[in-house]
C-alpha positions as CSV (number, residue, x, y, z in Angstrom):
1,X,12.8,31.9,66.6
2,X,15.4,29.2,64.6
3,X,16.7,30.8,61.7
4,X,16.0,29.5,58.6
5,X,18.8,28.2,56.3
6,X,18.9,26.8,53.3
7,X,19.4,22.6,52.8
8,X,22.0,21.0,50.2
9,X,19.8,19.1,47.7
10,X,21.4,16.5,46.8
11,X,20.1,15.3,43.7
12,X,21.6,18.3,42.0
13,X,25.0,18.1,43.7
14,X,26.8,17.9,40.5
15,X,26.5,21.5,40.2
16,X,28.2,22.1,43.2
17,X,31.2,23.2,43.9
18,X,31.8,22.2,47.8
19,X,34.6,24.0,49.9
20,X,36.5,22.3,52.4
21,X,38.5,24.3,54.8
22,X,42.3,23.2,55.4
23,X,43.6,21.3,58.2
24,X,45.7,18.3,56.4
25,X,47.9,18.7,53.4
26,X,48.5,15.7,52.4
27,X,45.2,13.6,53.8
28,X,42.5,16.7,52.0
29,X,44.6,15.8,48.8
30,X,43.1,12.5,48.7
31,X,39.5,13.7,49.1
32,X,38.8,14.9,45.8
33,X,38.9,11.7,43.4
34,X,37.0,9.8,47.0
35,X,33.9,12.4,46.4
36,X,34.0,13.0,42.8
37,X,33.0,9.2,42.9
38,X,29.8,9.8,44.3
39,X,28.9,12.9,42.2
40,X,30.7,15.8,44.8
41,X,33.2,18.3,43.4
42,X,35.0,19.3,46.5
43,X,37.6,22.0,46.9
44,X,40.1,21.7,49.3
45,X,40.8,26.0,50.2
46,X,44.6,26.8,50.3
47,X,43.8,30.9,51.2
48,X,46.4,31.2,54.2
49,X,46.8,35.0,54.3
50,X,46.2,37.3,57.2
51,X,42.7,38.1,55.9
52,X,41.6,35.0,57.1
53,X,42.2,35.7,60.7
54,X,40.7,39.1,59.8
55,X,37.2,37.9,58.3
56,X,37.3,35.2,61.3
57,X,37.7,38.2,63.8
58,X,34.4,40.0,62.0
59,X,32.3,37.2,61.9
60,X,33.0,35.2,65.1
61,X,33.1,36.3,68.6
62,X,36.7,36.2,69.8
63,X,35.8,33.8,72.8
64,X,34.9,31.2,70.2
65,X,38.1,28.7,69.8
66,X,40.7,30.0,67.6
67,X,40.0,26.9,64.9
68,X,36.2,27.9,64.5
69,X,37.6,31.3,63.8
70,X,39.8,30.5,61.1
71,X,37.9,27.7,59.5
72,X,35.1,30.5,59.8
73,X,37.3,33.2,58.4
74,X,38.5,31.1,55.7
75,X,35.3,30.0,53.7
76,X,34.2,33.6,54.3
77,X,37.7,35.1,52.8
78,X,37.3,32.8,49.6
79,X,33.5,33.4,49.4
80,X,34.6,37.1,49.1
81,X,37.0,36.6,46.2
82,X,35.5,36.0,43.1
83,X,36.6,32.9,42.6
84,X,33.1,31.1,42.9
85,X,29.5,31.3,41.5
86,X,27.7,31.5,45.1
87,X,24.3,30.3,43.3
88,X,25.9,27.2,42.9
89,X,28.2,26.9,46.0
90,X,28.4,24.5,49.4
91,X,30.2,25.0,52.4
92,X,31.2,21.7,54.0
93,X,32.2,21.1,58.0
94,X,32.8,18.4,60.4
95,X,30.9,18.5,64.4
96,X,32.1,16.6,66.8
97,X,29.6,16.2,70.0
98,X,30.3,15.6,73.3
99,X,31.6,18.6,74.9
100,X,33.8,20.1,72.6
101,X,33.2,23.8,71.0
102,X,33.5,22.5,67.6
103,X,30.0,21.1,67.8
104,X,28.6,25.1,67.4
105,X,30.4,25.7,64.5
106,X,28.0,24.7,62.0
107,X,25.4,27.5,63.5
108,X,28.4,29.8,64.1
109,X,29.2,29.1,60.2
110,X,25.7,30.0,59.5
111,X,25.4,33.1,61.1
112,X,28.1,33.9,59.5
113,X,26.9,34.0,56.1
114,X,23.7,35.7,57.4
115,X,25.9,38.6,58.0
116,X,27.1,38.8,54.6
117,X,23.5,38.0,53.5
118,X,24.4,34.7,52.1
119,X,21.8,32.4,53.4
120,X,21.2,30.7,50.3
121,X,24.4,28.9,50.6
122,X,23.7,25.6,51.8
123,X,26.0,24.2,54.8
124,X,26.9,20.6,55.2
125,X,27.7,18.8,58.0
126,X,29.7,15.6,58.3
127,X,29.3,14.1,61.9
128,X,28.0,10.6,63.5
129,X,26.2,11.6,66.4
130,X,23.0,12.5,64.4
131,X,23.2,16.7,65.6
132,X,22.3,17.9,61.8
133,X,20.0,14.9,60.4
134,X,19.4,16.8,56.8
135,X,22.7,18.0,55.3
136,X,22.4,16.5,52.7
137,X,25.4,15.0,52.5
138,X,24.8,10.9,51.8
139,X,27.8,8.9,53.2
140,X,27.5,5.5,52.0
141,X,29.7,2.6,53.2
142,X,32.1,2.6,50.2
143,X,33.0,6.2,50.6
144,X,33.1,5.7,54.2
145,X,35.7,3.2,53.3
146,X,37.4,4.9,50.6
147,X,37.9,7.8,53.1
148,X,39.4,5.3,56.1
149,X,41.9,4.0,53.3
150,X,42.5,8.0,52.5
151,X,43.3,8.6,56.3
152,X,45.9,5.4,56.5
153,X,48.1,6.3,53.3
154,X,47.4,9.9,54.8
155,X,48.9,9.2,57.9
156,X,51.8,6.5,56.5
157,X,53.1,9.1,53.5
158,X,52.8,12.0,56.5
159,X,54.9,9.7,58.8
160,X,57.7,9.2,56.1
161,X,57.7,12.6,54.9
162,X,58.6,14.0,58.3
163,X,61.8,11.3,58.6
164,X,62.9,12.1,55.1
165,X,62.4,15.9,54.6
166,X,64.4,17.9,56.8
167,X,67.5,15.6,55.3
168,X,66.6,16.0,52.2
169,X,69.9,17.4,49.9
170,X,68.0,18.7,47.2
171,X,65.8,21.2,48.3
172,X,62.0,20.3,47.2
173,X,62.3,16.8,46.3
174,X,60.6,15.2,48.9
175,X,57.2,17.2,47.8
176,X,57.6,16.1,44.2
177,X,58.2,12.6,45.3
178,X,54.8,13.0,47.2
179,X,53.0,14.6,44.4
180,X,54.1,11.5,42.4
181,X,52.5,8.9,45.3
182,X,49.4,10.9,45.6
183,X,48.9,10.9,41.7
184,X,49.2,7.2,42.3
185,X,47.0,7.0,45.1
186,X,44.2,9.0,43.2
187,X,44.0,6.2,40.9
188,X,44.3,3.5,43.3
189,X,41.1,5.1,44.8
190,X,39.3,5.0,41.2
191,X,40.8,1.3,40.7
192,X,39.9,-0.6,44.2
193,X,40.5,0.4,47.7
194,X,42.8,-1.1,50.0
195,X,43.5,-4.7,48.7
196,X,47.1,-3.4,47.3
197,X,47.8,-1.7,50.5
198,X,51.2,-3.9,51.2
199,X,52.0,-3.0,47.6
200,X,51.2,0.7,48.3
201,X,53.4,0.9,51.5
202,X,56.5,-0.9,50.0
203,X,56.1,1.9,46.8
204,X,55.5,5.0,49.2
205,X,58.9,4.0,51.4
206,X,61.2,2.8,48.1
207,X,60.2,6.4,46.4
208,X,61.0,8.0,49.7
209,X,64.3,6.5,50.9
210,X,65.6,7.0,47.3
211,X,65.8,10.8,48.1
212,X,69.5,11.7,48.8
213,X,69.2,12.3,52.2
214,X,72.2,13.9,54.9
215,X,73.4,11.9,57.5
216,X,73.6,14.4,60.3
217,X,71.7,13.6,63.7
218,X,68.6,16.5,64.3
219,X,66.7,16.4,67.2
220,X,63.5,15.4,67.3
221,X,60.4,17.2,68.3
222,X,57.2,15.7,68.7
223,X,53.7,17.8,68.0
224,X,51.1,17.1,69.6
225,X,47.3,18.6,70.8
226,X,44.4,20.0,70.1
227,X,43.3,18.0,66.7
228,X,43.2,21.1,64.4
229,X,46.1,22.8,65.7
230,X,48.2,20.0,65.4
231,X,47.6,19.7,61.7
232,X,46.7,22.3,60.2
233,X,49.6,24.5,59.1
234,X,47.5,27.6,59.1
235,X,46.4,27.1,62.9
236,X,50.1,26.6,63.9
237,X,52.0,28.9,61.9
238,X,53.3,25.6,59.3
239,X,54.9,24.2,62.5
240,X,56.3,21.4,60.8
241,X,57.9,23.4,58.3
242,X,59.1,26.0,60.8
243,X,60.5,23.2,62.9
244,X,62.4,21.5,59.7
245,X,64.0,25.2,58.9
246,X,65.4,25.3,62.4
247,X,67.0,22.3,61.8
248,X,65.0,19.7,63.7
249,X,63.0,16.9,62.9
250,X,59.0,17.1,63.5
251,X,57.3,14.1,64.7
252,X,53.6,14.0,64.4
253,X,51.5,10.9,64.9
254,X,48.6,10.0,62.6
255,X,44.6,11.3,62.4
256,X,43.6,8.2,62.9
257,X,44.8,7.1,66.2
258,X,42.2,10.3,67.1
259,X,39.8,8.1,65.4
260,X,40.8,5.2,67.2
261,X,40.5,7.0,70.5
262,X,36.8,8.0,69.6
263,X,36.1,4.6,68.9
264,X,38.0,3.5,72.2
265,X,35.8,6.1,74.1
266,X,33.0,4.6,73.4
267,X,34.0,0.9,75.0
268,X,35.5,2.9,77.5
269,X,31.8,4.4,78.2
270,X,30.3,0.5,77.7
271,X,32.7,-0.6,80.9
272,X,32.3,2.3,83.1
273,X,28.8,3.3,82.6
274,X,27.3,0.4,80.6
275,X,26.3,2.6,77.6
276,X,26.4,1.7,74.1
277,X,25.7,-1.9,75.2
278,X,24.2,-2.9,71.3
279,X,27.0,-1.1,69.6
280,X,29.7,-2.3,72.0
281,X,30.4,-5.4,69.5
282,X,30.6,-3.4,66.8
283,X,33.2,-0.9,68.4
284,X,34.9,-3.6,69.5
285,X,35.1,-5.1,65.4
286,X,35.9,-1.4,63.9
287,X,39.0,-0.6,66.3
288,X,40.1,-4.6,65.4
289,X,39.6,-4.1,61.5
290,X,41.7,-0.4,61.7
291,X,44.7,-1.4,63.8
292,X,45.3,-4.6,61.8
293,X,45.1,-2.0,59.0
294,X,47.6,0.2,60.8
295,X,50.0,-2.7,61.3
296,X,50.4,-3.6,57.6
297,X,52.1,-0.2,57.6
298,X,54.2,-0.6,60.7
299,X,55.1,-3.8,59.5
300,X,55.9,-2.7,56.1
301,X,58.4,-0.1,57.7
302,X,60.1,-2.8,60.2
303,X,60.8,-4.8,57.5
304,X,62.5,-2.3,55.3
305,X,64.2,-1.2,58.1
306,X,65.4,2.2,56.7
307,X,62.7,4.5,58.9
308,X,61.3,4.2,62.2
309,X,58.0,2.7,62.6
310,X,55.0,4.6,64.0
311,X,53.9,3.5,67.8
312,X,51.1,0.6,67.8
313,X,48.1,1.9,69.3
314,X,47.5,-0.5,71.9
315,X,50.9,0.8,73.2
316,X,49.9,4.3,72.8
317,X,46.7,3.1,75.4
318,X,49.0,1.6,77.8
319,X,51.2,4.5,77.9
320,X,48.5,6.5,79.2
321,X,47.8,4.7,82.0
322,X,49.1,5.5,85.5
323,X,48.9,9.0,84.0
324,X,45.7,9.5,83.4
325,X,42.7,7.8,83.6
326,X,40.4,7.4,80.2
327,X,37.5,8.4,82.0
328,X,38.8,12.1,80.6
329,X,37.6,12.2,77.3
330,X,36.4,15.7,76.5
331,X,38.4,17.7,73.6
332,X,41.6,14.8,73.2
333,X,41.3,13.7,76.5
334,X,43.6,10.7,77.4
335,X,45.2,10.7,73.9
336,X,46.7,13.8,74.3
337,X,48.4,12.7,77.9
338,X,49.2,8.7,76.4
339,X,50.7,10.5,73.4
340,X,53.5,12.6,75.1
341,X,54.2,9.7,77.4
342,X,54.3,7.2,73.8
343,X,56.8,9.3,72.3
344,X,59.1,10.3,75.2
345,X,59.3,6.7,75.9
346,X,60.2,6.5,72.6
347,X,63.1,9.0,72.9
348,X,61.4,11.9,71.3
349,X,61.5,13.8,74.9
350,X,60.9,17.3,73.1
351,X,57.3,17.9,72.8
352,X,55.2,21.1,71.4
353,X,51.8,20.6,72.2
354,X,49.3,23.0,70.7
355,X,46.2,24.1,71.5
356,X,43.4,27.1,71.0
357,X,43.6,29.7,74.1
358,X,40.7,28.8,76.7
359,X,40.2,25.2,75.2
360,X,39.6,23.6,78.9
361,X,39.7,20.1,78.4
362,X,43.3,20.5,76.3
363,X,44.4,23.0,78.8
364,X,44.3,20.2,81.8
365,X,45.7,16.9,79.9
366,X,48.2,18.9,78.1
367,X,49.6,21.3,80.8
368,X,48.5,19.7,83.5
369,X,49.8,16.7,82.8
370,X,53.5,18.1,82.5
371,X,54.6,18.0,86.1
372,X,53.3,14.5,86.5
373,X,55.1,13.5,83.3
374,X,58.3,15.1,84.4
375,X,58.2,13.3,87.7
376,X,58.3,10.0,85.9
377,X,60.9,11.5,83.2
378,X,62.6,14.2,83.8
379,X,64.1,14.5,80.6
380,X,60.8,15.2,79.2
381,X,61.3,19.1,77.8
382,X,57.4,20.2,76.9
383,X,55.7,23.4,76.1
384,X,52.6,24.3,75.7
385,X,51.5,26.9,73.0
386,X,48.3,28.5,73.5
387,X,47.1,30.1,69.7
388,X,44.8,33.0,69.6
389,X,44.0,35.6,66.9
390,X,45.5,37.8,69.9
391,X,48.8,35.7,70.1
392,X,52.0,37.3,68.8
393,X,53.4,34.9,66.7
394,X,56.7,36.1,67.8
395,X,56.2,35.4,71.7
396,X,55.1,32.3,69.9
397,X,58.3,31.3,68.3
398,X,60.3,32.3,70.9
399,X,58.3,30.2,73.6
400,X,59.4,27.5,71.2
401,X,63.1,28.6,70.6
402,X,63.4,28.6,74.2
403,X,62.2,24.8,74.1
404,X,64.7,24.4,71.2
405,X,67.6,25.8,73.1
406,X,66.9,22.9,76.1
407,X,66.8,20.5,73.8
408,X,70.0,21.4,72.0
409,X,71.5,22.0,76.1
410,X,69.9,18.1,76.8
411,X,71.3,16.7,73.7
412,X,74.8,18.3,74.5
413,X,75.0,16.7,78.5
């Protein structure tokens, strides 16, 4: 017998408070003034501490993937600490499809708070494959659209931040000067959308190569993998961060080009299995519309000429190929493989790719890509880091230091 659970009503969601579990810093920023628009007061959670592995561990089998289990762990942590009237609280949580483990974690979520006999608090789901048809959540196109612009000036401050911050002479600069583009960026949101968006770029890259910067040479390491452990600095231990203390410099490639990848998938599907044939067009028009988008940035960037510009995506595509064919799409599929080969082509041959323990599909296009990828470039150093509420983050780091040392050794010869 289906549980019963209880469904957001959205005529009264102004007396909501809806939690959003972490995953990007600077992006989940940008949410709040795109929601509170439309009526939704969203909180982006910041609880990092061990307790969230710990609630994640009693609520969640530990064969579910590690990002259920702290996403999981986290609402249930800051359910549990007073902070929040849970008459008048949502949860809020993304589901993917296809064949990935993140598509449970709405019922995983809910079974959660049955445990805790909290199943009056109502569970939204934002997906696009129609699995949960009565959220409650109403996107409408212009917060659809607000939340593409918040995904691009995501991904462009992201991409700047990582090429100024570990140079950066005064220590904690580089976060004000984002804190100042974001407050402008709210705004922005409030005042249009992305008609300014040349106007935007040129002020996000003046701001950030005024920051008195060293001029030392650091190695760069790119991150890749699994979506949430990629970004989410309490999935990967602040990998970024960790990276920029031990004196290299992280490169991570925007959220969207996963979004371009699901939209790539499915004219991918259209040409080898004629699905989708109605919406082809219209996949077709969207991937158009967003890398046009993307290149306003790039170009923005080349023309400065002070940082170096983020891969266009059609390359990243090409890259892939003779690797890997797109055919493998579960989890990050092709992505995954085209963005290591993007990047070391690029000269960032250092690559961390992270991913949950036991996530199959990231498991074979990540390291069992590697050996093919070190045929065609053998200075390609990669290593895989499997995360896992079991995982001792020390084997962890030193997995990674071992990585560093090659790099260092590579650099050196």
């Amino acid at each position: 017998m289906a549980t019963k659970y209880t469904k957001f009503d959205n005529e009264k969601r102004d007396q909501y408070t809806i939690l959003v579990p972490s995953m990007l810093p600077i992006h989940f920023r940008l949410l709040k003034p795109i929601f509170k628009q439309s009526g939704y007061n969203i909180e982006v959670l910041t609880n990092d501490s061990d307790q969230v592995k710990e609630e994640g561990l009693a609520h969640v089998h530990n064969d579910t993937c590690y990002p259920a289990l702290l996403v999981i762990g986290q609402f249930i942590d800051a359910l549990k600490s007073g902070k929040y009237d849970l008459d008048h609280v949502a949860l809020v949580i993304t589901q993917t499809a296809g064949g990935c483990r993140a598509s449970n974690y709405l019922s995983l979520l809910r079974k959660a708070l049955q445990m805790e006999g909290w199943e009056h608090i109502p569970c939204l789901s934002v997906n696009f494959s129609g699995l949960e048809k009565d959220s409650g959540l109403k996107i409408t196109m212009p917060m659809l659209l607000r939340v593409l612009y918040c995904i691009l000036y995501g991904d462009a401050l992201m991409w700047l931040k990582n090429q100024v911050m570990p140079y950066e002479l005064n220590r904690g600069q580089t976060e004000q000067v984002i804190d100042e583009i974001v407050s402008v960026l709210e705004k922005e949101f409030v005042e249009g959308g992305y008609r300014h968006s040349k106007r935007i770029y040129k002020m996000m890259i003046e701001k950030m190569k005024a920051i008195p910067r060293s001029q030392e040479s650091k190695i760069r390491v790119g991150i890749v993998g699994e979506i949430y452990m990629k970004y989410s600095p309490l999935g990967n231990h602040d990998l970024e961060n960790y990276l920029m203390r031990e004196g290299f410099e992280p490169v991570v490639t925007g959220v969207m080009d996963f979004g371009l990848y699901c939209i790539e998938n499915g004219i991918i599907d259209y040409e080898y299995y004629h699905r989708h044939a109605k919406t082809h067009s219209l996949f077709s028009l969207a991937k158009s519309l967003i890398m046009r988008m993307q290149k306003t940035f790039e170009q923005a960037v080349k023309k400065d000429g002070t940082f170096v510009p983020p891969e266009d995506f059609n390359q990243v595509i090409r890259d892939g190929k003779g690797f890997i064919d797109q055919g493998v799409k579960m989890g990050e599929g092709w992505l995954l493989t085209s963005e290591v080969v993007s990047l070391v082509k690029n000269g960032v041959n250092n690559i961390i790719s992270a991913q949950p323990f036991g996530c199959l599909p990231n498991h074979i296009v990540a390291k069992g890509m590697v050996r093919r990828i070190k045929e065609v470039y053998p200075k390609a150093n990669i290593v895989a880091i499997d995360y896992d509420p079991s995982a001792s983050r020390v084997n962890q780091e030193n997995r990674i230091r071992l990585m560093m040392a090659n790099a260092k050794l590579n650099a050196d010869s």
